[in-house]
C-alpha positions in Angstrom: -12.2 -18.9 -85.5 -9.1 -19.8 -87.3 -9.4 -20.6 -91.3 -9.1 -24.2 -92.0 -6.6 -26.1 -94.9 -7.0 -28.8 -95.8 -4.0 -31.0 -97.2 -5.0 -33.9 -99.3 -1.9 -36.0 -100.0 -0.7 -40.0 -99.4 2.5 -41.4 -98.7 3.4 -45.3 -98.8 7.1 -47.0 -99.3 5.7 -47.5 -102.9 5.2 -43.6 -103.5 7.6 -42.3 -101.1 7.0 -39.2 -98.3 8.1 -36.0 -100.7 4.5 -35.3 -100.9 3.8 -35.7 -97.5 6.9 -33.9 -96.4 6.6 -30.7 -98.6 2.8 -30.7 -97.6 4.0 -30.4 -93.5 6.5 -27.8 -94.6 3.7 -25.5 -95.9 1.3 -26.6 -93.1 3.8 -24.9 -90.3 4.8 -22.0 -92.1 0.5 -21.8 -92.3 -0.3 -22.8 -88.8 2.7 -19.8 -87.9 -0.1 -17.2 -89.3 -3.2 -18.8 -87.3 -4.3 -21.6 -89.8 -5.9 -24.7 -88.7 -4.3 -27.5 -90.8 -5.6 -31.3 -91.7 -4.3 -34.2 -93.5 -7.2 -36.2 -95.3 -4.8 -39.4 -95.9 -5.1 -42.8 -97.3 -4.0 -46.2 -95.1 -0.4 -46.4 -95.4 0.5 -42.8 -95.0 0.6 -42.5 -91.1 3.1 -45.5 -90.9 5.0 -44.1 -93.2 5.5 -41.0 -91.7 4.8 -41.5 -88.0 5.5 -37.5 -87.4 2.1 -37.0 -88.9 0.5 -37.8 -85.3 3.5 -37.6 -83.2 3.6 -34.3 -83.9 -0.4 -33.3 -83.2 -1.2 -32.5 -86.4 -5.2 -33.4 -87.0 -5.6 -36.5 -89.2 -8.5 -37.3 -91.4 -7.7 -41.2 -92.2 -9.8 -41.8 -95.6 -11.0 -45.4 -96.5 -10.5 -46.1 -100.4 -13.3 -44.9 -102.5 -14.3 -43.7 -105.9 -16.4 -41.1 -103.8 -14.0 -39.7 -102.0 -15.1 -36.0 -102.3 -18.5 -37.2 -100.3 -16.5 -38.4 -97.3 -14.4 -35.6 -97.1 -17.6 -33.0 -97.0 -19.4 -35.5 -94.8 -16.2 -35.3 -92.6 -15.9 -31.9 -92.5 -19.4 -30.5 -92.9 -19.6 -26.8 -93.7 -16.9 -26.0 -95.9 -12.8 -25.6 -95.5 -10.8 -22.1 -96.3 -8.3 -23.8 -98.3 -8.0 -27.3 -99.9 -4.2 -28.3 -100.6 -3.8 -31.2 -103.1 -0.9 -32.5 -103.8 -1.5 -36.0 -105.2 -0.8 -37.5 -108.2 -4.0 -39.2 -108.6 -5.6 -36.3 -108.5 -6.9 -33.9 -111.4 -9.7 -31.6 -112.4 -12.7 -34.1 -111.3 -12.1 -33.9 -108.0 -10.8 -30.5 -107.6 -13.8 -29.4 -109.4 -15.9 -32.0 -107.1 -14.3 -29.6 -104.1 -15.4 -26.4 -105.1 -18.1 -25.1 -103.2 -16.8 -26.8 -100.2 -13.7 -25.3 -100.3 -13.2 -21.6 -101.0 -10.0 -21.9 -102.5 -8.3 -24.8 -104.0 -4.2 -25.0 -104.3 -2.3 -27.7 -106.0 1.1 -28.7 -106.2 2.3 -30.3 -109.0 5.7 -31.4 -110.2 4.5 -33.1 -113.5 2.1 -30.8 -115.7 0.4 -33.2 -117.3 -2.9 -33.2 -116.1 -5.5 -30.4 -116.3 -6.6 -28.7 -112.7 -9.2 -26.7 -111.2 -7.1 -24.6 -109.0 -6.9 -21.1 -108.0 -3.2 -21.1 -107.2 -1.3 -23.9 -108.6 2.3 -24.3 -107.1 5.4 -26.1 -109.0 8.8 -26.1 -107.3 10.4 -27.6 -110.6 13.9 -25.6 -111.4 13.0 -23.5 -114.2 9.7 -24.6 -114.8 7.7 -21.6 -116.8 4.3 -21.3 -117.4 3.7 -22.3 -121.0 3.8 -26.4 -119.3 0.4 -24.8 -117.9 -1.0 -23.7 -120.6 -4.5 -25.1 -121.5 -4.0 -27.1 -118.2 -5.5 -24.7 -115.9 -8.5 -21.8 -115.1 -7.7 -18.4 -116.5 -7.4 -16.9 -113.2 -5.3 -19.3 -111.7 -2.3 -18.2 -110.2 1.2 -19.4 -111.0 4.1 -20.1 -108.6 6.7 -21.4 -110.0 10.5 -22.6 -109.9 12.7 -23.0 -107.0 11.8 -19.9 -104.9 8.8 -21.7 -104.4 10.5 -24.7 -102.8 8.8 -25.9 -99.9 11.3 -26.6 -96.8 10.3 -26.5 -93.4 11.8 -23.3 -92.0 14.7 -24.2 -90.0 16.6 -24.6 -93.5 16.1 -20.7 -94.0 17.4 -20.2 -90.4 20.6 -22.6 -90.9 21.4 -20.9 -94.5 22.6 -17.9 -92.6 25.4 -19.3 -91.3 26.2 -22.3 -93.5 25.5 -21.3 -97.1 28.9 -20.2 -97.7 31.3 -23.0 -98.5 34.8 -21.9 -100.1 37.6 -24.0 -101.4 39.1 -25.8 -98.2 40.2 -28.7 -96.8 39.0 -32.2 -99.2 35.9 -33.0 -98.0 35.3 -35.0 -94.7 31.5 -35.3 -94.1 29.1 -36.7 -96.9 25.6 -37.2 -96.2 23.8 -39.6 -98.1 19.5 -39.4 -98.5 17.3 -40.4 -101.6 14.1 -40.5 -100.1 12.3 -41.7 -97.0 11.2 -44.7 -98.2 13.9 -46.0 -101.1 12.0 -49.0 -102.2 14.5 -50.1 -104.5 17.5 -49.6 -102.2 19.4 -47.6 -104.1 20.8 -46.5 -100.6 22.7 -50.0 -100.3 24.5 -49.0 -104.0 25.6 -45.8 -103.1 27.2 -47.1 -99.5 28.6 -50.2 -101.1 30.0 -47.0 -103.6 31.5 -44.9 -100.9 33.1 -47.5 -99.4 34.9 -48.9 -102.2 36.1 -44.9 -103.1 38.6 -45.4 -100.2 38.2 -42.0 -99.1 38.4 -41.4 -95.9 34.9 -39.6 -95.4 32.6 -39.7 -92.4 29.7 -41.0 -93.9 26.0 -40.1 -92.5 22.9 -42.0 -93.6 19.2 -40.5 -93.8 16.7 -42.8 -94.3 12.8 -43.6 -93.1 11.8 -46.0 -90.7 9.4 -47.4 -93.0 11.6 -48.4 -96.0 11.6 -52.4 -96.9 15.5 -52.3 -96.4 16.2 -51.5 -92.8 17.6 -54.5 -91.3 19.7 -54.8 -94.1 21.1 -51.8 -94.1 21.6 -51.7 -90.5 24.4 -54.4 -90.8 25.9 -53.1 -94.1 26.7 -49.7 -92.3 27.9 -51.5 -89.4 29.7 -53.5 -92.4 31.5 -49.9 -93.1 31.6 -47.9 -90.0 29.0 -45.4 -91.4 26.6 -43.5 -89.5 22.5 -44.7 -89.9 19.9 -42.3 -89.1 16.6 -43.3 -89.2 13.6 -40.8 -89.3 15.9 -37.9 -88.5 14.1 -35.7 -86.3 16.4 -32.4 -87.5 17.8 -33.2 -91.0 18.5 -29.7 -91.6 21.3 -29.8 -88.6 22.6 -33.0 -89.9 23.0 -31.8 -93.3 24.6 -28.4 -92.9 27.6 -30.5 -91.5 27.7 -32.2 -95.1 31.1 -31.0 -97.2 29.5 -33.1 -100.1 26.0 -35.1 -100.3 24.8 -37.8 -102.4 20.9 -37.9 -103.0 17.2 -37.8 -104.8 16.4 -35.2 -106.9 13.5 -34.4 -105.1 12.7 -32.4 -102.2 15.8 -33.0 -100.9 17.5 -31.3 -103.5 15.9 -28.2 -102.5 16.9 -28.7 -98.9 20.8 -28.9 -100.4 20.8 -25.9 -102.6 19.7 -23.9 -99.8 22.4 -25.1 -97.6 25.0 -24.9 -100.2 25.6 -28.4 -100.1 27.0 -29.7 -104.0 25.7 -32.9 -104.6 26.4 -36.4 -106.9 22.5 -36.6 -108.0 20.4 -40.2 -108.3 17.3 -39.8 -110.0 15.0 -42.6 -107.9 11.4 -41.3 -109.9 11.1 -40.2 -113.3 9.2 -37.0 -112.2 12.8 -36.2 -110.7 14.0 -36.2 -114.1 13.5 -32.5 -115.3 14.9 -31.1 -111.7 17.8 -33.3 -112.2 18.7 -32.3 -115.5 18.2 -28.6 -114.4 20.6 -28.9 -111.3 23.2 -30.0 -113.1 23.0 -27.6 -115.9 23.2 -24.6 -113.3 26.2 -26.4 -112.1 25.0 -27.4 -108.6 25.3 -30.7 -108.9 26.7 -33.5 -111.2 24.7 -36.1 -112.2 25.7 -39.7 -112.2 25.5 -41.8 -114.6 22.5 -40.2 -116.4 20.9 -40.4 -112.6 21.2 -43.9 -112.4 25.0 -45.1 -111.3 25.8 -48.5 -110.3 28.9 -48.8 -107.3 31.6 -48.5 -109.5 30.2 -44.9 -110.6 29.5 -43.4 -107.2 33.3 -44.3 -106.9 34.5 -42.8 -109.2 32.4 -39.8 -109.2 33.5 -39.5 -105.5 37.6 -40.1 -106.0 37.0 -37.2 -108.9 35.0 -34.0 -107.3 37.1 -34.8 -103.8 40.0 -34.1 -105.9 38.9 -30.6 -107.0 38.3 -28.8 -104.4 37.9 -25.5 -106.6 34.8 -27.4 -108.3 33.1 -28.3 -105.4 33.4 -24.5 -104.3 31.5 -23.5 -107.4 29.0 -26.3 -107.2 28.4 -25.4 -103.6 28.0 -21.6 -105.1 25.6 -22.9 -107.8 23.2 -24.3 -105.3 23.1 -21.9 -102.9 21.8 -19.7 -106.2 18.7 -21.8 -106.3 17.0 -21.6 -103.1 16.7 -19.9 -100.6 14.8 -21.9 -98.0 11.3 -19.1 -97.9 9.0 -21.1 -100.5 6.6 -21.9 -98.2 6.9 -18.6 -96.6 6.2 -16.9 -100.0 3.1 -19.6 -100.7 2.0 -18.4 -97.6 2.0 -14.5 -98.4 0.4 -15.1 -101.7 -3.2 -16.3 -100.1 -3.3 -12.2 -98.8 -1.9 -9.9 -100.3 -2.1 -6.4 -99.3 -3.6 -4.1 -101.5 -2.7 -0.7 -102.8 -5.1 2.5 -102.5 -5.7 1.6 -106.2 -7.0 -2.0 -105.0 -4.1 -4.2 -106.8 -2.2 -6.4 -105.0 1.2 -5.6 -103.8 3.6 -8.9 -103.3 7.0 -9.5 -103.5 9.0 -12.1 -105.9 12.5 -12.9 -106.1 14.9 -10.7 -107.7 16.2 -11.8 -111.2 19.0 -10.8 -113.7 16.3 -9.7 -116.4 15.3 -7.3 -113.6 18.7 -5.6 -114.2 17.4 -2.8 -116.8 14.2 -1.6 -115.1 16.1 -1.8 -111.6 18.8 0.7 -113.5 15.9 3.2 -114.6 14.5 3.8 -111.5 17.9 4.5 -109.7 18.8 7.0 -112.7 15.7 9.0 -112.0 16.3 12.1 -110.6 16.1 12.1 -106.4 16.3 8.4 -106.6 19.4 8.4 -104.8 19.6 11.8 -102.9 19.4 10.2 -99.3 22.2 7.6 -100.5 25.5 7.5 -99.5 26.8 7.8 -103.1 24.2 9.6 -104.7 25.4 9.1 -107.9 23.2 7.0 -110.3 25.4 3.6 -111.4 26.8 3.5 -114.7 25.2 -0.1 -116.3 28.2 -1.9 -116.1 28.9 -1.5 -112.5 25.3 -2.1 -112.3 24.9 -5.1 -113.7 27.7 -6.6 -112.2 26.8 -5.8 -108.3 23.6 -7.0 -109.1 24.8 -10.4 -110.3 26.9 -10.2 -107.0 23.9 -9.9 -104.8 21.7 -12.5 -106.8 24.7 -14.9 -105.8 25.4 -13.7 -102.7 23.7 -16.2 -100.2 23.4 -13.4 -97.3 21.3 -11.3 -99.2 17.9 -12.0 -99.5 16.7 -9.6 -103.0 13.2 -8.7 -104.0 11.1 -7.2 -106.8 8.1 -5.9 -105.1 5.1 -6.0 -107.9 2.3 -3.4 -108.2 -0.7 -5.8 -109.9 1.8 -8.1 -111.7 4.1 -5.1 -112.7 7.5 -4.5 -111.2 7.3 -1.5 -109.0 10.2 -1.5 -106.9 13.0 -3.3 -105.2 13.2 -4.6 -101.5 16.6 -5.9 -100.3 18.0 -7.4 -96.9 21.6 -7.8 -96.4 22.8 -9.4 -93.7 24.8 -7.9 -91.0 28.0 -8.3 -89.4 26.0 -9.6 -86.4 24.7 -12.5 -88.5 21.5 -12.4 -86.9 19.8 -9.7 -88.4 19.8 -7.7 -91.5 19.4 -4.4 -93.0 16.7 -3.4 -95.0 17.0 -1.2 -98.4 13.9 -0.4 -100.3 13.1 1.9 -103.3 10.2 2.0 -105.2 9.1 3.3 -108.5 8.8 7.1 -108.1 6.0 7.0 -110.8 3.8 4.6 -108.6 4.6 7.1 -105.2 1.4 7.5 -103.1 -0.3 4.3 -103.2 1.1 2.5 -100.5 3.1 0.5 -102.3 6.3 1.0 -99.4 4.1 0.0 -96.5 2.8 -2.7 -98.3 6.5 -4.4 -99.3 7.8 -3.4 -95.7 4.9 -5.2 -94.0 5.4 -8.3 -96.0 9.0 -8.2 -96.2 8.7 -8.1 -92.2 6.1 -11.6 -92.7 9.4 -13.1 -95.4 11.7 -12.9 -92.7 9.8 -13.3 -89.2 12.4 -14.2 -86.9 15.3 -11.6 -87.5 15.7 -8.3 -86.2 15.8 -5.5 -89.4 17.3 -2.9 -89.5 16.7 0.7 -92.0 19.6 3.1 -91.9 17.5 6.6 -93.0 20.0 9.8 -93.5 19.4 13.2 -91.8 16.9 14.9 -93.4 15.2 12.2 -95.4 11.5 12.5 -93.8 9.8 10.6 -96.0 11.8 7.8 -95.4 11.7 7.8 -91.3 7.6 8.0 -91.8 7.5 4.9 -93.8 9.9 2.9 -91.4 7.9 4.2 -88.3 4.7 3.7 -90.5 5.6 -0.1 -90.9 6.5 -0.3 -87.1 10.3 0.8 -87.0 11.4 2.2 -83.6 14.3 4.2 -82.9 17.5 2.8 -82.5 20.9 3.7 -82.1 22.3 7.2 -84.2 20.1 7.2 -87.7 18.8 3.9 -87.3 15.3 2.0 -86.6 14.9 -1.5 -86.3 12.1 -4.0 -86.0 11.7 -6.8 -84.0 11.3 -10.7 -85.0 7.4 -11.6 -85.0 5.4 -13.1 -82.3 4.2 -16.4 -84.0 0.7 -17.6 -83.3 -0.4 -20.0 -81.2 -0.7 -23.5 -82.8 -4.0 -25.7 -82.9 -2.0 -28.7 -82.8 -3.0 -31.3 -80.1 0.7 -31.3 -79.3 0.7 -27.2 -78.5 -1.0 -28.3 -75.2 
């Protein structure tokens, strides 16, 4: 039998769909590993995302109630593997009204203002740290935060590869304009009325949701301007890597930017927007209009200045592409089973970070750290430091920390290769934590991180140890001194649609 999640989350035009949408992000990258996932949702939500059934997933449609934990049991008698909430009307009572029923609870939560009983609480916020949780959560609760966390469905991870790079060019043609799926107070209709008055000539593309109040009129004021409406978008991601330039929310669709490299004007259309917004445009990803709330005039402006300044868009597009890489909910996913080393601690993996810098530079200067490299030499710290602030930025490269408990332990890198379809692994762990399985461990879930790529190991004549953990983790001879691994078979889906 496959283990059960359960998403509890609403959308309406009133609240918007990022809920929603980040929820179906983590339910594929779950139901890709054998989960069984259902929606528990209130009245509005299935109109206002109509994907919800179109697309088979199992929908629990809950009647208002101060009771509601009774109907979901009564609804799902027995008990569920994993209860996702990401609501925010929901708190400690009826997380702590779930337990029991649900063997693990995990909430996301943008806000931290509210206490939770959860066993993994998840908050995609740019820089969030964990003293906002403090007092707000169990002991044992586990923390994932900031923007490696992001959840993005996973064809944004896939289109990265080949459009994260954007380097000072022609002025920009293509702008793409989204602040939610719902935009109740049709902030869209501004920020067109804005373009068109920047008399630029830019190829302007629309994302917007069926269900917003605004449609018919902003049907006819895109036809006013010869701009380009899409409503309910079934492939965003496609649409957006196009984009020289966007215009948008600072919500989900932020993170969906950043990992496409895509430098943005930023609207704030919710105040829990406020903190990401204020974070993306102090990392220089974006610029913020108007304190996040621009009339027409601004958005003209703002427009006529960046498209001017083509080396500034260049290191905004840089900036983002910093933030995200696309593999939150891939990384969500892993941290529900870790795999254990011989001592019984979990091994995971976490993105790599400039504080890592020292600790990385200690275990290369150990002695046989490098023997089996091809400079064997151990870096001096300057040149250290600086290629690792090159690969942090480097879009193509995709750097880990594995951790041994919650202690760094090693490193797992995969740079991508000239094929641009696959990439080669590096890995080098801690010598002092050598024989607890710690390399088999990071290989098998850097091999779950990156599913549907070919990988690649390079291991030197003579280094032994090396081809044994590569063939231990399922590496196969390839051409000369090299074994690869093939993309992973994806299981079946229990979707009504899968038939």
């Amino acid at each position: 039998m496959p283990r059960v999640a359960l998403f509890r989350a609403d959308a309406s035009p009133a609240i918007g769909s990022g809920h929603l949408r980040r929820c179906l992000a983590l339910a594929a990258e779950l139901e890709r590993d054998g989960w069984e996932c259902v929606f528990a949702v209130g009245a509005e939500t299935e109109a206002t995302i109509p994907e919800l059934v179109a697309d088979g997933w199992a929908v629990e449609r809950l009647l208002a109630s101060a009771r509601e934990h009774d109907d979901l049991v009564a609804r799902r008698p027995g008990s569920v593997d994993l209860l996702v909430v990401d609501h925010y009307g929901r708190d400690v009572t009826f997380e702590s009204k779930c337990r029991g029923w649900a063997r693990r609870i995990l909430v996301l939560d943008d806000l931290a203002d509210r206490p939770h009983d959860a066993d993994l609480l998840l908050d995609q916020t740019l820089g969030r740290r964990a003293e906002s949780y403090a007092g707000r959560v169990p002991g044992p609760c586990r923390l994932l935060l900031g923007s490696g966390f992001a959840l993005l469905r996973p064809e944004f991870a896939a289109l990265r590869q080949s459009h994260a790079v954007r380097r000072a060019g022609p002025a920009p043609a293509n702008v793409t304009v989204s602040v939610g799926g719902t935009d109740p107070d049709n902030i869209t209709a501004m920020i067109v009325e804005g373009i068109a008055e920047s008399g630029l000539p830019l190829r302007t593309h629309i994302m917007i949701g069926g269900s917003t109040p605004h449609l018919n009129g902003l049907r006819a004021l895109c036809a006013k301007h010869d701009m380009s409406l899409y409503v309910d978008h079934p492939d965003p991601a496609a649409l957006l890597a196009d984009a020289d330039l966007a215009i948008g929310a600072a919500g989900t669709s932020a993170w969906e930017r950043c990992c496409l490299g895509v430098p943005t004007l930023l609207v704030v259309t919710a105040e829990n927007q406020r903190d990401n917004a204020t974070a993306l445009a102090e990392s220089g990803a974006a610029l913020l209009l108007n304190g996040g709330t621009p009339s027409a005039e601004a958005v003209a402006q703002a427009l006529r200045d960046v498209c001017s300044d083509r080396q500034a868009l260049a290191r905004m597009a840089a900036a983002a592409s910093r933030i995200c890489d696309g593999l939150g909910a891939r990384r969500c996913v892993m941290e529900l089973d870790p795999p254990l080393a011989r001592d019984g601690k979990p091994v995971r993996l976490r993105p790599a970070r400039s504080d890592d810098g020292p600790i990385m530079l200690e275990w290369q200067g150990k002695p046989g750290a490098r023997r089996f490299a091809h400079n064997p030499e151990p870096p001096d710290p300057k040149s250290h430091f600086a290629w690792l602030e090159a690969k942090l930025a480097d879009p193509y490269c995709v750097f880990n920390v594995v951790t041994h408990g919650d202690a760094p332990a090693g490193v797992l890198r995969f740079d991508r290769r000239d094929d641009g379809l696959s990439f080669q692994v590096s890995i080098l762990i801690d010598d002092a934590r050598h024989g607890l399985g710690l390399g088999k461990a990071a290989l098998a879930l850097g091999r779950r991180l990156l599913p549907d790529v070919s990988l690649w190991a390079e291991v030197l004549p003579g280094n032994a140890a090396s081809a044994a953990l590569f063939r231990g983790a399922g590496y196969v001879p390839a051409a000369g001194h090299w074994l690869k691994s093939d993309p992973l078979a994806a299981a079946m889906p229990h979707r009504m649609s899968a038939s």
